[in-house]
N, CA, C and O atoms as a CHARMM CRD file, in Angstrom:
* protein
*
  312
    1    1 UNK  N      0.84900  -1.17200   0.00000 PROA 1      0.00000
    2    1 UNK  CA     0.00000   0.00000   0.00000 PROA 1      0.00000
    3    1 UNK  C      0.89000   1.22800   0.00000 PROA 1      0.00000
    4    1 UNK  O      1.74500   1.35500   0.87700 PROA 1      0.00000
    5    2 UNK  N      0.70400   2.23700  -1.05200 PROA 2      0.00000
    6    2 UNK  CA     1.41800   3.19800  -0.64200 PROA 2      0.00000
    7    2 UNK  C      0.32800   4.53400  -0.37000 PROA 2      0.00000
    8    2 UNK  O     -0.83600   4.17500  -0.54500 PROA 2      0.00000
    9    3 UNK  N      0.42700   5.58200  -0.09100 PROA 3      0.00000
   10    3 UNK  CA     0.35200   6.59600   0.43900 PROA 3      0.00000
   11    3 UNK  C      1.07600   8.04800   0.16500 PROA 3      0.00000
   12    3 UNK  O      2.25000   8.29800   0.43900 PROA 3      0.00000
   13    4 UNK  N      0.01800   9.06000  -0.50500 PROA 4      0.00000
   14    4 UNK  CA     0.74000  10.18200  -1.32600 PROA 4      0.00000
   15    4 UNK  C      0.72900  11.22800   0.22600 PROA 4      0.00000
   16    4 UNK  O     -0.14400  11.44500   1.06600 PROA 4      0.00000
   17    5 UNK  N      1.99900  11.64100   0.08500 PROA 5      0.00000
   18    5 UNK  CA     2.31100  12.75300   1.04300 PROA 5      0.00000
   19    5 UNK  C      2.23000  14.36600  -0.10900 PROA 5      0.00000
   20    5 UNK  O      3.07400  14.95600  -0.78300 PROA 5      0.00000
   21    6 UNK  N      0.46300  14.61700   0.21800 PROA 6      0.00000
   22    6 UNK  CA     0.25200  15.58400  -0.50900 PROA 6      0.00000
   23    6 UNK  C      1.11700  16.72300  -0.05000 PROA 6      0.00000
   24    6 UNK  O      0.81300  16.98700   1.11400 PROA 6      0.00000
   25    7 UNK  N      1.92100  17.38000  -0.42800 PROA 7      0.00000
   26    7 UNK  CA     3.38100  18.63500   0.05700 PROA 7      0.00000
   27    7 UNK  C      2.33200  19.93200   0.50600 PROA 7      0.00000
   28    7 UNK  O      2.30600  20.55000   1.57100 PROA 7      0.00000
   29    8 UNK  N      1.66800  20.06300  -0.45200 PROA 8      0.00000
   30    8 UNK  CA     0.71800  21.01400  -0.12200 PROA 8      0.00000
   31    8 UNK  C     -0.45000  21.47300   0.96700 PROA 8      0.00000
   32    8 UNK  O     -0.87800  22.54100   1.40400 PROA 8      0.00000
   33    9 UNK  N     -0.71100  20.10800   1.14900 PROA 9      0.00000
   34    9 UNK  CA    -1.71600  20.11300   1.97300 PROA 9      0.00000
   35    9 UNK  C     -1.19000  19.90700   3.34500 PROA 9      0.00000
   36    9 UNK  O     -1.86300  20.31700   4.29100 PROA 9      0.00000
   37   10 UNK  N      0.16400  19.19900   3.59000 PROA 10     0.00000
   38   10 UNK  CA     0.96200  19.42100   4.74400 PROA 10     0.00000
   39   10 UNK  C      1.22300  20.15100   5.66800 PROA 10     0.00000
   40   10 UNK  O      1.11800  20.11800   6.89400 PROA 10     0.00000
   41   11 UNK  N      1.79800  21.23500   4.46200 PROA 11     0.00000
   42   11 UNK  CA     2.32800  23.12500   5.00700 PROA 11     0.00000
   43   11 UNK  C      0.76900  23.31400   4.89900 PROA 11     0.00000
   44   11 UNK  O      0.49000  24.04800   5.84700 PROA 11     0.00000
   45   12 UNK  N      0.01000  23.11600   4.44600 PROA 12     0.00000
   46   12 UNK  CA    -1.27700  24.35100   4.16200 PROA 12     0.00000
   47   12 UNK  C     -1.39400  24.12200   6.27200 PROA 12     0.00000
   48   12 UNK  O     -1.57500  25.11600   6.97600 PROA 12     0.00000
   49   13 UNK  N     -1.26400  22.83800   6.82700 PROA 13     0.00000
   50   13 UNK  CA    -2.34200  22.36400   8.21500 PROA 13     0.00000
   51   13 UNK  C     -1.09700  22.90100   8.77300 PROA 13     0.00000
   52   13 UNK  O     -1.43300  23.61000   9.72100 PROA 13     0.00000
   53   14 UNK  N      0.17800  22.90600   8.64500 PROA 14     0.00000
   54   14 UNK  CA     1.03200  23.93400   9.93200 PROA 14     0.00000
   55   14 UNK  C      2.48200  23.85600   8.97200 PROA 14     0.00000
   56   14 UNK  O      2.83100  22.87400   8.31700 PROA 14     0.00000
   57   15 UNK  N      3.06500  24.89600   9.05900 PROA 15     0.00000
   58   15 UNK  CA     4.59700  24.39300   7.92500 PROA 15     0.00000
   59   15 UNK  C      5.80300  24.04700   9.17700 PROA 15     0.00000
   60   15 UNK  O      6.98400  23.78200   8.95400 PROA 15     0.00000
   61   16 UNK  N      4.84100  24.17300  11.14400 PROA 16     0.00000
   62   16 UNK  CA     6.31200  23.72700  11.38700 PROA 16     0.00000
   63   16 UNK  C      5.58400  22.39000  11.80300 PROA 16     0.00000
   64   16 UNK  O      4.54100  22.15400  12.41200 PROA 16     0.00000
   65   17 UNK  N      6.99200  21.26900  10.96700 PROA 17     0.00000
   66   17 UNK  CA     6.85400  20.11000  10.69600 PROA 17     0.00000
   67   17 UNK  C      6.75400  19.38900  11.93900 PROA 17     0.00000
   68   17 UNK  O      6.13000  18.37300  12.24500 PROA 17     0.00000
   69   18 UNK  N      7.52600  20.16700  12.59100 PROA 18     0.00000
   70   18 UNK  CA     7.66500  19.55600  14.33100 PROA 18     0.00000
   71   18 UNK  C      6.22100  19.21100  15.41400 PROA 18     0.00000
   72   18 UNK  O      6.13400  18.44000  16.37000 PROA 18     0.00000
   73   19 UNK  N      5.11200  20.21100  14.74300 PROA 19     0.00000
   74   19 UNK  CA     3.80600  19.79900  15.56700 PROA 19     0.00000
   75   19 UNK  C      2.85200  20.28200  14.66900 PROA 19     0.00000
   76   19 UNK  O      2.20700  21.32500  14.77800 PROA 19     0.00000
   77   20 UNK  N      2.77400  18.85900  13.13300 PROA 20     0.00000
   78   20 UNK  CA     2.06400  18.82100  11.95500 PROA 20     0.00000
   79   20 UNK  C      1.13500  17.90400  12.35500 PROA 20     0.00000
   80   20 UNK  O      1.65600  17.21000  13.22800 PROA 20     0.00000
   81   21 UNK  N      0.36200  17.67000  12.20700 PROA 21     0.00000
   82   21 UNK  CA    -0.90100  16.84800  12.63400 PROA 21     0.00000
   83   21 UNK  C     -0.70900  15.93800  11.35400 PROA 21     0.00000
   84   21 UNK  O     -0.42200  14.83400  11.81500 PROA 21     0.00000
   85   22 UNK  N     -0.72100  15.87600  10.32300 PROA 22     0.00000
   86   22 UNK  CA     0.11200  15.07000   9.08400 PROA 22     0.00000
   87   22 UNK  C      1.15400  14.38800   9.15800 PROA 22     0.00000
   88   22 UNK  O      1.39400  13.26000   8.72800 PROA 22     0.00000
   89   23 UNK  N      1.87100  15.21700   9.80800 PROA 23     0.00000
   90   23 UNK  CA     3.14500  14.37900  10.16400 PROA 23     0.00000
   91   23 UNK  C      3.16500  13.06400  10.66800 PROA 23     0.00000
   92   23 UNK  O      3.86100  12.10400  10.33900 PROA 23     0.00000
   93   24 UNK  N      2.00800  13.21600  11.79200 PROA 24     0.00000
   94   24 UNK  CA     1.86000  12.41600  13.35600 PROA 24     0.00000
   95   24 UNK  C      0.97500  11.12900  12.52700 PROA 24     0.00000
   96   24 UNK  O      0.93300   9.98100  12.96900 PROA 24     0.00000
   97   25 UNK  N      0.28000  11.58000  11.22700 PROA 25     0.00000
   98   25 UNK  CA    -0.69900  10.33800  10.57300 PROA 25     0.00000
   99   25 UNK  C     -0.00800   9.86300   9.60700 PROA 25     0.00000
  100   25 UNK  O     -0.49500   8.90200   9.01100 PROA 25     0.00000
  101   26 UNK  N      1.41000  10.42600   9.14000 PROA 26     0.00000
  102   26 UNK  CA     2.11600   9.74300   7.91100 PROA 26     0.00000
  103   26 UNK  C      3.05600   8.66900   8.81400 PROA 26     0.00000
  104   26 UNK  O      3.44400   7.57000   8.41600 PROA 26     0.00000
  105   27 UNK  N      3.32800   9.29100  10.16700 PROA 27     0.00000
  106   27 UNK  CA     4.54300   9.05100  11.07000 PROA 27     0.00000
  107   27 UNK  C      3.96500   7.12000  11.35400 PROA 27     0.00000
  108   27 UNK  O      4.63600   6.09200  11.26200 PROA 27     0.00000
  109   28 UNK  N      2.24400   7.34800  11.76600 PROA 28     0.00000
  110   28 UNK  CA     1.36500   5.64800  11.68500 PROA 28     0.00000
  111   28 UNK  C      1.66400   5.14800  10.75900 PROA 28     0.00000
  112   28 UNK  O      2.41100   4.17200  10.82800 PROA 28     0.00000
  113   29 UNK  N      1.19000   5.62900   9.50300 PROA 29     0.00000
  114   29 UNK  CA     1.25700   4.86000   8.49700 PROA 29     0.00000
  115   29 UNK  C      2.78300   3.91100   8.53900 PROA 29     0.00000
  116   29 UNK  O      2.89600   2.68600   8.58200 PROA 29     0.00000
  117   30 UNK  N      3.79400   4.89600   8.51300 PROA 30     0.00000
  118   30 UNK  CA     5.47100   4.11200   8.15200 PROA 30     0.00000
  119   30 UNK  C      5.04600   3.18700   9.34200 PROA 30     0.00000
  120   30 UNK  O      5.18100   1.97100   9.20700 PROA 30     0.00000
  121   31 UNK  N      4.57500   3.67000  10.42000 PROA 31     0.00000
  122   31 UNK  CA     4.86200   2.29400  11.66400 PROA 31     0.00000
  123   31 UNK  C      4.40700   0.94500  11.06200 PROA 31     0.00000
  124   31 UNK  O      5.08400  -0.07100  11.21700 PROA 31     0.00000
  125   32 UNK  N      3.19200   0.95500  10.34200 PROA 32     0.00000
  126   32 UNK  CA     2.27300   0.02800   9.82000 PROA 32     0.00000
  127   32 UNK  C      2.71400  -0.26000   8.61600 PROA 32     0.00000
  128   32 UNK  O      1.99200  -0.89900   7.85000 PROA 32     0.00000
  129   33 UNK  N      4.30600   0.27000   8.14400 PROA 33     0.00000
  130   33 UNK  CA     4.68600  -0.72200   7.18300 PROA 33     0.00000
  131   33 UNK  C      4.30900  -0.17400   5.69300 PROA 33     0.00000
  132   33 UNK  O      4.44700  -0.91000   4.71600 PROA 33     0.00000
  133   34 UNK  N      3.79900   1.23500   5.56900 PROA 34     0.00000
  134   34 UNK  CA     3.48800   1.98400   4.25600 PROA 34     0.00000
  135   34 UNK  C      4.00700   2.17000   3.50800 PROA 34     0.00000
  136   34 UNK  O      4.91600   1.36500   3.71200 PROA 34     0.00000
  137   35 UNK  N      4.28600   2.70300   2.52500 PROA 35     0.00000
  138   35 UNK  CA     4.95200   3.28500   1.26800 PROA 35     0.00000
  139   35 UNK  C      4.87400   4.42900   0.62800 PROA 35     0.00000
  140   35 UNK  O      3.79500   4.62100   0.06900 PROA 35     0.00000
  141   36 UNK  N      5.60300   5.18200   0.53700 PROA 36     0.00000
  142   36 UNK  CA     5.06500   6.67800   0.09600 PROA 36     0.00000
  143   36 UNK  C      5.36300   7.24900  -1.20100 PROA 36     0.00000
  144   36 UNK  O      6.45600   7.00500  -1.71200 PROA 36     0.00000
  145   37 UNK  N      4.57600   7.92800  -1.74900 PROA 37     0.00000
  146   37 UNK  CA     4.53800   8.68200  -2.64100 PROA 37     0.00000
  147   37 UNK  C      4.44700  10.29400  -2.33300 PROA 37     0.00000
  148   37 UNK  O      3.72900  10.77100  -1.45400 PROA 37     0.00000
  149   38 UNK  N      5.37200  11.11600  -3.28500 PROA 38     0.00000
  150   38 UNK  CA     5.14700  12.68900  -3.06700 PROA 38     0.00000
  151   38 UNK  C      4.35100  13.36000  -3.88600 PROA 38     0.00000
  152   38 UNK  O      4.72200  13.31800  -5.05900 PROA 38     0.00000
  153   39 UNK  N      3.16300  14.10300  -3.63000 PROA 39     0.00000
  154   39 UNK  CA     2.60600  15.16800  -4.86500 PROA 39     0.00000
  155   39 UNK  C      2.38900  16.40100  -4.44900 PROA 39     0.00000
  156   39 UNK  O      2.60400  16.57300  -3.24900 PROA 39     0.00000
  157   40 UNK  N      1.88000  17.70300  -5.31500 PROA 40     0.00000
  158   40 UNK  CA     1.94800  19.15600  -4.65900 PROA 40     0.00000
  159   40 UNK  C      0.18200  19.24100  -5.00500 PROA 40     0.00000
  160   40 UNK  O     -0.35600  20.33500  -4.83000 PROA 40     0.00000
  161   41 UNK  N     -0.58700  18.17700  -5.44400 PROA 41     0.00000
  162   41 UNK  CA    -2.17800  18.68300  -5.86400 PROA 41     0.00000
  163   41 UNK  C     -1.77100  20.07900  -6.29700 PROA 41     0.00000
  164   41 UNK  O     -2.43500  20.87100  -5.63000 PROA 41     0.00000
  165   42 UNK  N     -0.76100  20.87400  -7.33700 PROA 42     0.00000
  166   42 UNK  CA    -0.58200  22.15800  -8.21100 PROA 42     0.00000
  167   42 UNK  C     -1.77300  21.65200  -9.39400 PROA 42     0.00000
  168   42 UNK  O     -2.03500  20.64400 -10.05000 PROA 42     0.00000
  169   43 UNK  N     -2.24400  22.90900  -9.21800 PROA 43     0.00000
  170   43 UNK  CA    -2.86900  23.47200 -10.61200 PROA 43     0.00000
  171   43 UNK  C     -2.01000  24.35200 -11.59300 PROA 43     0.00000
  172   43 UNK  O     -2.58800  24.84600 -12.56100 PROA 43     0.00000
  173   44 UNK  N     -0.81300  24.55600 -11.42600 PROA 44     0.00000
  174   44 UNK  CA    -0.05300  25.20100 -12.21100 PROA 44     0.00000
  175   44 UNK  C      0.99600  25.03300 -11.99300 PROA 44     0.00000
  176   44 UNK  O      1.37000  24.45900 -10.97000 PROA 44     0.00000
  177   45 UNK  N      1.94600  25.58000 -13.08400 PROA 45     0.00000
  178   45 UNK  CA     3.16900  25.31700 -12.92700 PROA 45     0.00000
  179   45 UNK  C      4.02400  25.72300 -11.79300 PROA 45     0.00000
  180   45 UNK  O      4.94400  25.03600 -11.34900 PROA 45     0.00000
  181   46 UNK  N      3.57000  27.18700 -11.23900 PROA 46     0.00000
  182   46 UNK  CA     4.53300  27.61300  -9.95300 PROA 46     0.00000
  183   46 UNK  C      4.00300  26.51800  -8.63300 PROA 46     0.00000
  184   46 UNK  O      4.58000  26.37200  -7.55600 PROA 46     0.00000
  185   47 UNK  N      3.08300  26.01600  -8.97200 PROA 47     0.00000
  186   47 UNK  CA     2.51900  24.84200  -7.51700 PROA 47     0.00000
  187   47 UNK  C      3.49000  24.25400  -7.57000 PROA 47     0.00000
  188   47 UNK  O      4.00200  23.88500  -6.51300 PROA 47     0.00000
  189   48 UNK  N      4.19800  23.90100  -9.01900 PROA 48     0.00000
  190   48 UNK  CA     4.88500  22.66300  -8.96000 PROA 48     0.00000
  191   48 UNK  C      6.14900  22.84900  -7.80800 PROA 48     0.00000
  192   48 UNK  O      6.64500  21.83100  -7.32600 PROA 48     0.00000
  193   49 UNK  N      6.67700  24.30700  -7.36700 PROA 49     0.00000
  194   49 UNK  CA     7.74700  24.35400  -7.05800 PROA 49     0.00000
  195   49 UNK  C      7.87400  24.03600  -5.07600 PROA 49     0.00000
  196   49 UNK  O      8.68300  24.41100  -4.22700 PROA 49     0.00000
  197   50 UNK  N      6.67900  23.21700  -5.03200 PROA 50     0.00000
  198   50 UNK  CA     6.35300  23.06400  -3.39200 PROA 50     0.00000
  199   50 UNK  C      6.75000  21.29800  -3.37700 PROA 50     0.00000
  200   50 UNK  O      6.67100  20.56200  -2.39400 PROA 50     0.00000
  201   51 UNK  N      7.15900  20.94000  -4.67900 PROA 51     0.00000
  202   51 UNK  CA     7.75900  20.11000  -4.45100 PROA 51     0.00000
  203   51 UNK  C      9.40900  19.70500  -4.20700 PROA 51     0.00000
  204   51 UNK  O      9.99100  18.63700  -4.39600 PROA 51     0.00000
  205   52 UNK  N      9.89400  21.00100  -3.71600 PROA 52     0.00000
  206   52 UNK  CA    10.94100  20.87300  -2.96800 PROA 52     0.00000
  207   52 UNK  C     11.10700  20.68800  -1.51200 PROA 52     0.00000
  208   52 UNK  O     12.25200  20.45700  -1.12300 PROA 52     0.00000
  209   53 UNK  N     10.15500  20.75100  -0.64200 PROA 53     0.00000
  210   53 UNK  CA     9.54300  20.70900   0.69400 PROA 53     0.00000
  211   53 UNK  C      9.63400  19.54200   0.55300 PROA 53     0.00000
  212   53 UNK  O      9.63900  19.02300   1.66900 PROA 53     0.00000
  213   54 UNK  N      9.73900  18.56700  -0.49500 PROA 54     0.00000
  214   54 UNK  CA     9.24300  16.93800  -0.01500 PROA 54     0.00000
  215   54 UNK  C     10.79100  16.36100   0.54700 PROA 54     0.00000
  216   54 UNK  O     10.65900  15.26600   1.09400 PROA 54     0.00000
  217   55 UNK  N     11.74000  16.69300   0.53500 PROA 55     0.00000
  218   55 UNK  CA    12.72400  16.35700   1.42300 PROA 55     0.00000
  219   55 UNK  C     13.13600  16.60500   2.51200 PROA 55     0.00000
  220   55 UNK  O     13.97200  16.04400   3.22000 PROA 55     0.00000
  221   56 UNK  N     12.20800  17.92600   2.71300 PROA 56     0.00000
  222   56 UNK  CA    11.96700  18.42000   4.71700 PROA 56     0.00000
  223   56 UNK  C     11.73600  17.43500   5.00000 PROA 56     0.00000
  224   56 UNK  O     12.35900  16.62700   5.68800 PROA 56     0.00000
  225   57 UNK  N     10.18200  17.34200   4.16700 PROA 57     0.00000
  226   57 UNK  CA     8.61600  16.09600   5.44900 PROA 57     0.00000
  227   57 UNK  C      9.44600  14.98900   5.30000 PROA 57     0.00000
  228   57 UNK  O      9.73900  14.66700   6.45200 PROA 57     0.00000
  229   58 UNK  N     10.13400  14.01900   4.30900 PROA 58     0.00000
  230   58 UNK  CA    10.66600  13.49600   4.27600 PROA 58     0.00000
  231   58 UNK  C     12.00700  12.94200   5.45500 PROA 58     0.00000
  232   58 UNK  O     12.20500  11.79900   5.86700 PROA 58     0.00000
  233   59 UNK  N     12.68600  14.06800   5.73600 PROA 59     0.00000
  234   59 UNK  CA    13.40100  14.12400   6.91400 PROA 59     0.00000
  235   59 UNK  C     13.07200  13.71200   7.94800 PROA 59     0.00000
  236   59 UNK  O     13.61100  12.79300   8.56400 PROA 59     0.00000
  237   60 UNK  N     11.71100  14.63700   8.42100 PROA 60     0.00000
  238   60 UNK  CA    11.32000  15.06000   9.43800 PROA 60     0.00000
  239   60 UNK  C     10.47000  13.29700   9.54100 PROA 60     0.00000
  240   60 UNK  O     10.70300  12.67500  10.57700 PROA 60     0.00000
  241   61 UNK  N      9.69700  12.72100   8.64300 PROA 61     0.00000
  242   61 UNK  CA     9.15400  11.28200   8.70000 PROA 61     0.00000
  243   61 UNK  C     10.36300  10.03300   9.11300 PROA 61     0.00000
  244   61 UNK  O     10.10000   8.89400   9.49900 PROA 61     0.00000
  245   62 UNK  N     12.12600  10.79800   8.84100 PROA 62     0.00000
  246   62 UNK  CA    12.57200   9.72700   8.95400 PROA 62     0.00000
  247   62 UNK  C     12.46700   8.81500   7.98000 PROA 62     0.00000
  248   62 UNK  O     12.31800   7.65100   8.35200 PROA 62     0.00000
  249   63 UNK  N     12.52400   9.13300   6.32100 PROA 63     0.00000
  250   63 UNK  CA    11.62900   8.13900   5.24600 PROA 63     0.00000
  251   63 UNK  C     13.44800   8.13800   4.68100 PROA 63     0.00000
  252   63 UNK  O     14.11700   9.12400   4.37400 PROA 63     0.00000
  253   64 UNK  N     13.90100   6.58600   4.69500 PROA 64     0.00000
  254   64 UNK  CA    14.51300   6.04600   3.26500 PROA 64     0.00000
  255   64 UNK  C     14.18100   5.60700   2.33400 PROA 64     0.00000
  256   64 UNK  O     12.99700   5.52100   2.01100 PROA 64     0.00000
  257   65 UNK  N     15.22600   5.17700   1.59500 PROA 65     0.00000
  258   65 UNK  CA    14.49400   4.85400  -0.11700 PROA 65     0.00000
  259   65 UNK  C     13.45500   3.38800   0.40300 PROA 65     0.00000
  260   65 UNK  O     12.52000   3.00400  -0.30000 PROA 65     0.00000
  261   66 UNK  N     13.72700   2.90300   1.35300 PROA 66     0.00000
  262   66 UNK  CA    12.82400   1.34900   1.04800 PROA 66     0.00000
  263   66 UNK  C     11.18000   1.79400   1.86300 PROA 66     0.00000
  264   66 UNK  O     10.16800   1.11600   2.04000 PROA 66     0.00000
  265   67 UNK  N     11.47500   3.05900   2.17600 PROA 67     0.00000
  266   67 UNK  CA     9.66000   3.77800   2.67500 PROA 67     0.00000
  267   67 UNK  C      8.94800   4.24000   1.68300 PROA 67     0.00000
  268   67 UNK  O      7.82800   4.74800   1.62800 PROA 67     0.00000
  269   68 UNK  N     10.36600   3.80500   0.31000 PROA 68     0.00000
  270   68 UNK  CA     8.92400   4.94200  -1.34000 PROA 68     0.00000
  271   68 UNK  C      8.22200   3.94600  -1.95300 PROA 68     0.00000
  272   68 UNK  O      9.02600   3.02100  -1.83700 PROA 68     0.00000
  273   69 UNK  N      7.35900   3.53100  -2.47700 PROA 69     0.00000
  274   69 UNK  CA     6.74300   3.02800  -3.15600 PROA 69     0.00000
  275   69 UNK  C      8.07700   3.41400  -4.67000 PROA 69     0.00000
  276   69 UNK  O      8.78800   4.36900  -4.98300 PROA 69     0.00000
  277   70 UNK  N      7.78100   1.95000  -5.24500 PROA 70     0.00000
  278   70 UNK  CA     8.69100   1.78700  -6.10600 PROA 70     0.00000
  279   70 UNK  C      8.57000   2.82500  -7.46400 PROA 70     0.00000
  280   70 UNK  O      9.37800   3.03000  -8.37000 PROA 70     0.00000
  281   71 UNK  N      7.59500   3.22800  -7.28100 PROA 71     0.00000
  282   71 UNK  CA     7.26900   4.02000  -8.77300 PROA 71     0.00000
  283   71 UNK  C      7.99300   5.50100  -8.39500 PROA 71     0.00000
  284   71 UNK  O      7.88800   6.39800  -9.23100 PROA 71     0.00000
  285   72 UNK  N      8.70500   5.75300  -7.17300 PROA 72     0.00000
  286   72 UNK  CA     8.82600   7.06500  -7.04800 PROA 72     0.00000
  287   72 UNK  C     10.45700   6.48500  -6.56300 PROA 72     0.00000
  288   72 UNK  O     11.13600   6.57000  -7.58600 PROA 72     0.00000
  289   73 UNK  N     11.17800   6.03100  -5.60900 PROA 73     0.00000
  290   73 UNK  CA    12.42600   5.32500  -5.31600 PROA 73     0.00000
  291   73 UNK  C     13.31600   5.78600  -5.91800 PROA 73     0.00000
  292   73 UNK  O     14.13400   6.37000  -5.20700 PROA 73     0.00000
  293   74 UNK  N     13.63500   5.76800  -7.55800 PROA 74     0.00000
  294   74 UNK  CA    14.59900   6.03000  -8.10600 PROA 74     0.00000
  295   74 UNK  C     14.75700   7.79100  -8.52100 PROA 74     0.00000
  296   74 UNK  O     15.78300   8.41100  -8.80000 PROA 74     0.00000
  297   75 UNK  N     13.27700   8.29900  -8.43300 PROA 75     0.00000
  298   75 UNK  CA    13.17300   9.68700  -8.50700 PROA 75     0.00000
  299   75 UNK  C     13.79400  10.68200  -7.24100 PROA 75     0.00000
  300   75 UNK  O     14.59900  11.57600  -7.50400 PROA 75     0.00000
  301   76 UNK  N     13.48700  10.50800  -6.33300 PROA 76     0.00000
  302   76 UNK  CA    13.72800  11.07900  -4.68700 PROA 76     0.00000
  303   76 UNK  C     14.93600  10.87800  -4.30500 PROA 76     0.00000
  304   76 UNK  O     15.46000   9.77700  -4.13900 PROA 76     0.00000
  305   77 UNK  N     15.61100  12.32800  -4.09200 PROA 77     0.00000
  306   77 UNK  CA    16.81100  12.30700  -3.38400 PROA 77     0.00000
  307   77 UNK  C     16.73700  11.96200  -1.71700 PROA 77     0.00000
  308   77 UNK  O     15.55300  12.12600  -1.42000 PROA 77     0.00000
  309   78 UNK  N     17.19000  11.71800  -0.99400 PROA 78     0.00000
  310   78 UNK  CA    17.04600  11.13200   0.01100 PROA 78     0.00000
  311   78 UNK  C     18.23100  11.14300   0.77000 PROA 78     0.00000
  312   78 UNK  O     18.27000  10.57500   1.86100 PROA 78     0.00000
């Protein structure tokens, strides 16, 4: 099962990552063995650029390459 860590909707509920209410439900999921995927839900091209934040939440989740769902793994710096 994997699981999209919408970037956008993350920062939209608090941008400090430290007491994200997202955080604390992506943080279950990895316990339970998940897989993740990153997206920005952009409607345009400057949305696209909130997909640099995905290596904060990323951090901050504690996520290595074997937490991505394989379709994203080789994309994500890490």
């Amino acid at each position: 099962v994997a699981m999209e860590i919408n970037i956008s909707a993350v920062r939209e509920v608090n941008p400090d990552l430290s007491d994200n209410q997202m955080i604390r439900i992506f943080t279950r999921a990895k316990e339970a063995g998940c897989r993740f995927t990153f997206g920005t839900d952009s409607h345009s091209v400057k949305g696209l650029e909130l997909i640099s934040f995905g290596g904060e939440i990323a951090q901050a989740l504690g996520l290595g390459r074997s937490d991505l769902s394989e379709l994203v793994a080789d994309a994500v710096e890490l």
